[in-house]
Phi, psi and omega in degrees: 000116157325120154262183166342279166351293168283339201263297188310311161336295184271351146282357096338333149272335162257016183307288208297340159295275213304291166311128182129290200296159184240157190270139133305300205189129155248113176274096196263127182260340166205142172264338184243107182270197188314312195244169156300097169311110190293139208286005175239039179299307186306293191281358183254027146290297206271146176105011187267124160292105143356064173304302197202149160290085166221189189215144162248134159074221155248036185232099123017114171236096186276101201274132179255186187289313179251015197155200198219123176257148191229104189244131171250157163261354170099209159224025178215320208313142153192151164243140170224170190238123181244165149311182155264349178225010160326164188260136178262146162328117160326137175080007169246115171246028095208178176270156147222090154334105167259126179286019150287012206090335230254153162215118181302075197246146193253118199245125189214110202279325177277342189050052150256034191252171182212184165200130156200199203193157190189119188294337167267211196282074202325328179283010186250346178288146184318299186285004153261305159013304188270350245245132176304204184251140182285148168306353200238351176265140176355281191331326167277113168205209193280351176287321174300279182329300204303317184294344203272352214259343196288136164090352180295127164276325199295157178293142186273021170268326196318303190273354178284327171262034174248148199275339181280331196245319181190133203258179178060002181266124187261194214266345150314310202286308207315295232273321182274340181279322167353279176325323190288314193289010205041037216233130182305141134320294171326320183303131152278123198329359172285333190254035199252125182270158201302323197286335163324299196307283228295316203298340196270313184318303172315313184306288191297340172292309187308322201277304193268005154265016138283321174291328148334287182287349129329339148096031195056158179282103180212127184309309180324298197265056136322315186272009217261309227267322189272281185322284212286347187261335168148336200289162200272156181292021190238019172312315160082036167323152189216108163190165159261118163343100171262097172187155155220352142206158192285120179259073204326142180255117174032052121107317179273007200052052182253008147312026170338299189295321162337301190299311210281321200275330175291323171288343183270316172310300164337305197271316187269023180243328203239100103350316210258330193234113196268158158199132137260134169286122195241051166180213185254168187254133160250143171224123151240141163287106180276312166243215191295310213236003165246164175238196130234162178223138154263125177189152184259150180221133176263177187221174160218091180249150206221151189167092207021260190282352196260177191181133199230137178225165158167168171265124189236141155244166218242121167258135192232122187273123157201155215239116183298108196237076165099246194238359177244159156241129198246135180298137151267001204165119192251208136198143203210111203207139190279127218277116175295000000 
């Protein structure tokens, strides 16, 4: 599922497309997301300018000339900046059309994802409205935590993911900040002493503005940072993944060590989580600018007493934008 991160990744990757640009058109292809996408959405949209990028949260906020679009990604979503006439996908259920040519498209396997749009004051929408203090913002800090946490039974990886007390930390980032901070999952927030509080707020800011500059966390696109940048496949890298899409080092993958050195870091932050390539790698070129990749992958999860291992193999679709390569299309099946 997206989290924080990733949705700040990808507003920062489509800020620079976007702002400026005026919409042509939203080509909505299917409507029926988590909520409906409203059938006159398209026209009070289009012909408007793109002001500003910005995020609450997990929701993506394009701010217009007359309003505000509110985009969630779900737990599969993702936008991406296309051609405007790329051939679309299973699962892209709409465009937002940019007079570069350019197009903002949402791709979502699950339809939990949403779009709605609002003439007022966007922190005011039913679905902001209610919303914590962002983790990277003043307002979070350890006085905060601390008052949030006095008298709570619940557990404080529990109140670190409710969205009412402080938003965007899931259940990865809750678990490293934890880790960092030495602090049990289990324990209940009440019984965290001011110097824990402090130590745990920093942990959350830290976990999570690493994964920021880093494009965020997603288990799927693992093999993209090692396999898809050049390094060779029998490395057998032990890591959790930070990417959602592979970004080519000076055109050539020749920034090897970069990678090999982000992964030893990587692997001694994630303890609990193993991952090896356990075969050969296939590449078919499907046009100019895709590619599909095959590879079998084994896994190991550690979680105190449980322990879970097993093989999946994985295919991944992915599409050449410039100087990145972006997953388009993951597939996943249990290994014989």
């Amino acid at each position: 599922m997206p989290e924080l991160p990733e949705v700040e990744t990808t507003r920062r990757g489509i800020e620079p497309h976007a702002v400026g640009r005026r919409i042509v058109a939203l080509e909505v292809h299917e409507p029926r997301l988590r909520w409906r996408v409203p059938d006159d959405l398209a026209s009070r949209v289009a012909g408007q300018r793109v002001l500003h990028a910005k995020r609450r949260a997990k929701y993506l906020l394009l701010e217009l000339e007359s309003g505000t679009l509110l985009l969630h990604l779900g737990m599969s979503g993702s936008l991406r900046v296309l051609p405007a006439d790329t051939p679309r996908l299973t699962h892209d259920h709409f465009d937002i059309v940019l007079d570069s040519g350019r197009t903002l498209r949402f791709n979502d396997p699950r339809r939990f994802g949403s779009l709605h749009y609002t003439t007022e004051n966007p922190n005011e929408h039913p679905l902001l409205a209610d919303l914590a203090p962002e983790p990277l913002e003043p307002a979070f800090n350890a006085e905060y935590l601390w008052q949030t946490t006095r008298g709570r039974r619940v557990t404080i990886k529990q109140l670190l993911m409710n969205s009412k007390l402080v938003v965007g930390v899931g259940n990865i980032y809750a678990s490293e900040a934890l880790f960092r901070a030495k602090v049990r999952p289990r324990r209940q927030a009440r019984s965290l002493s001011r110097s824990e509080v402090a130590r745990l707020a920093r942990a959350v800011r830290t976990v999570l503005s690493m994964a920021i500059r880093v494009g965020g966390t997603t288990l799927r696109d693992y093999v993209g940072a090692f396999v898809l940048a050049g390094l060779d496949p029998q490395v057998g890298a032990e890591a959790a993944f930070f990417a959602d899409r592979v970004q080519y080092y000076n055109e050539g993958m020749k920034d090897r060590e970069k990678i090999r050195e982000d992964l030893k870091r990587y692997d001694s932050r994630w303890p609990g989580r193993k991952f090896w390539l356990a075969g050969d790698i296939t590449v078919e070129p499907q046009t100019d600018k895709r590619v599909r990749v095959t590879f079998p992958l084994r896994y190991e999860l550690r979680n105190g007493s449980k322990h879970s291992s097993g093989k999946v193999d994985k295919t991944l679709l992915l599409e050449r934008a410039g100087n990145d390569l972006q997953i388009v299309a993951v597939n996943e099946r249990t290994a014989k």
